[in-house]
N, C-alpha and C positions, 0 to 999 in steps of 0.2 A: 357190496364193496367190490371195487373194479378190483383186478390185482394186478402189482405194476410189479411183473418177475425182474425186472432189472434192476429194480429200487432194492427187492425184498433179498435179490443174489447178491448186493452189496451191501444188507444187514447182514448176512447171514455167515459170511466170508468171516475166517480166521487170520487175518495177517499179524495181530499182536494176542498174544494166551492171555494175557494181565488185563487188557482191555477188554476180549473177548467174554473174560471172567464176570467182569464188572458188568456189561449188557445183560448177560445172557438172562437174566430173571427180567427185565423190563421187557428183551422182545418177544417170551413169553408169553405176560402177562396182555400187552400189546394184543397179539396174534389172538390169544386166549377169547378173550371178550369179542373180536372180530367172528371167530370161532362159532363161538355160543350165538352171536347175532344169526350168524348164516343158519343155523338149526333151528333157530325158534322162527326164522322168516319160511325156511321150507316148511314146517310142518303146518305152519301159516295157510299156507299156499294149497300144499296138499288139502288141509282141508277146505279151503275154497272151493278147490277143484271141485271134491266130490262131491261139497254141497251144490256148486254149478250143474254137476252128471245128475245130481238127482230130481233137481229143478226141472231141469230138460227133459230127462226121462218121463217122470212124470206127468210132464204138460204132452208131450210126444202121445204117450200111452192114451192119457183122458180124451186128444182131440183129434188122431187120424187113427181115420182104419184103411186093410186093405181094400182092393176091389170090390170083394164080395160082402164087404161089411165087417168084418172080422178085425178084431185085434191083431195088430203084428205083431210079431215075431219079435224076440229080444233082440236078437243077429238084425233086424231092420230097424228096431229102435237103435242101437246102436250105433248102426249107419246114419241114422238123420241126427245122433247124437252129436258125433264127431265132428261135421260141420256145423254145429251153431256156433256162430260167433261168438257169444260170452264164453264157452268151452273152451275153443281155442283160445283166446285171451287169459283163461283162469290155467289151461296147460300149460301155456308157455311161460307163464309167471310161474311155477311150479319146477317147470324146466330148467327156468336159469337159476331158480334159488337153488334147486338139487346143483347146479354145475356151481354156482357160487360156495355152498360147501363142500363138496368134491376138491376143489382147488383149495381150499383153508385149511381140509383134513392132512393136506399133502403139507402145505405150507407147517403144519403142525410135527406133522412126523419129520421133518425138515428139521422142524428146531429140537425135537426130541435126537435124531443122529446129532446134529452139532454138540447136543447137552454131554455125549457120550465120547463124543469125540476129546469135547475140554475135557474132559474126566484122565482119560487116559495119556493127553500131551500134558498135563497139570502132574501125572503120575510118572509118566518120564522125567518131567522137569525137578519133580521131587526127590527122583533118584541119580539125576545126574546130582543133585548136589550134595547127597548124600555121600556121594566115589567122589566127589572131592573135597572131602572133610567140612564140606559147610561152607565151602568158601566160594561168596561172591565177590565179582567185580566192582570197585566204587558205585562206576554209571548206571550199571540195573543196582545196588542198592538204593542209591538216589531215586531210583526212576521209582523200582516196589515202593518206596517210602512213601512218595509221593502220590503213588497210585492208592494205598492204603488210608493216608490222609483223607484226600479228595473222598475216598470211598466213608469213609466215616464221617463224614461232615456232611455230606447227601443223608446220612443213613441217622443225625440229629448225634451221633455219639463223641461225646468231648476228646480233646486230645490227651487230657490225663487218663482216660480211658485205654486209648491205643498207643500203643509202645511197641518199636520196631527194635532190635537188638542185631545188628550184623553179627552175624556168624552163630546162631541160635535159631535151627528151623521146626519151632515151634511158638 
């Protein structure tokens, strides 16, 4: 998976807590699975590699010697190792998959700070409204409402279910 940092910098962005709220488990889950893909392709990979080093080595080994007849040298095996072409092709598919999760490990820990981040603006938010007796404005009670709706009707749970109560933060 390519990763498009300026797509994933405008998932990842906080401009609304309530909305933020609502994603943060989808891009996640999202990221998660891309995650997991990138791991099972490098180790993929990796062992292609080795299996390619040992192919080679061993045709290396079985069919040249040195001058005098002699087996070479591991340090010379390795040398003619390194140019064969299947090798190089099975490294560098190993390469990019290692740099393809490298970048998803980050992308992860990315959404683990953001996870930490709503934690603590959701716990200011809690306690401003606690210093002011509970008391919301109409427009964000409308808006929560609405946000909490939406969120339960994604989530299959009925409306007799969810009950919002202004000036009740619990």
């Amino acid at each position: 998976m390519a990763i498009n940092w300026k797509a994933f910098t405008s998932e990842i962005v906080i401009t609304d807590v309530v909305q933020a709220l609502t994603t943060q488990t989808e891009l996640f889950v999202v990221y998660a699975e891309h995650y997991a893909n990138a791991l099972r392709k490098r180790t993929q990979a990796r062992w292609n590699m080795e299996k390619v080093e040992a192919i080679v080595k061993d045709g290396v080994r079985n069919s040249t010697t040195d001058e005098k007849g002699k087996t070479l040298s591991d340090a010379k095996i390795t040398a003619i190792m390194i140019q064969d072409l299947d090798y190089m092709k099975a490294r560098d598919e190993y390469l990019n998959a290692e740099t393809n999760e490298t970048e998803l490990r980050l992308i992860m820990d990315a959404i683990n700070i953001r996870k930490d981040m709503l934690r603590s603006l959701s716990a200011n938010r809690r306690e401003e409204l606690a210093n002011r007796g509970f008391g919301v404005d109409d427009d964000e009670f409308i808006r929560m409402k609405a946000t909490l709706e939406k969120l339960s009707s994604s989530l299959g749970i009925g409306q007799a279910q969810v009950e919002v109560v202004k000036g009740q933060n619990n």
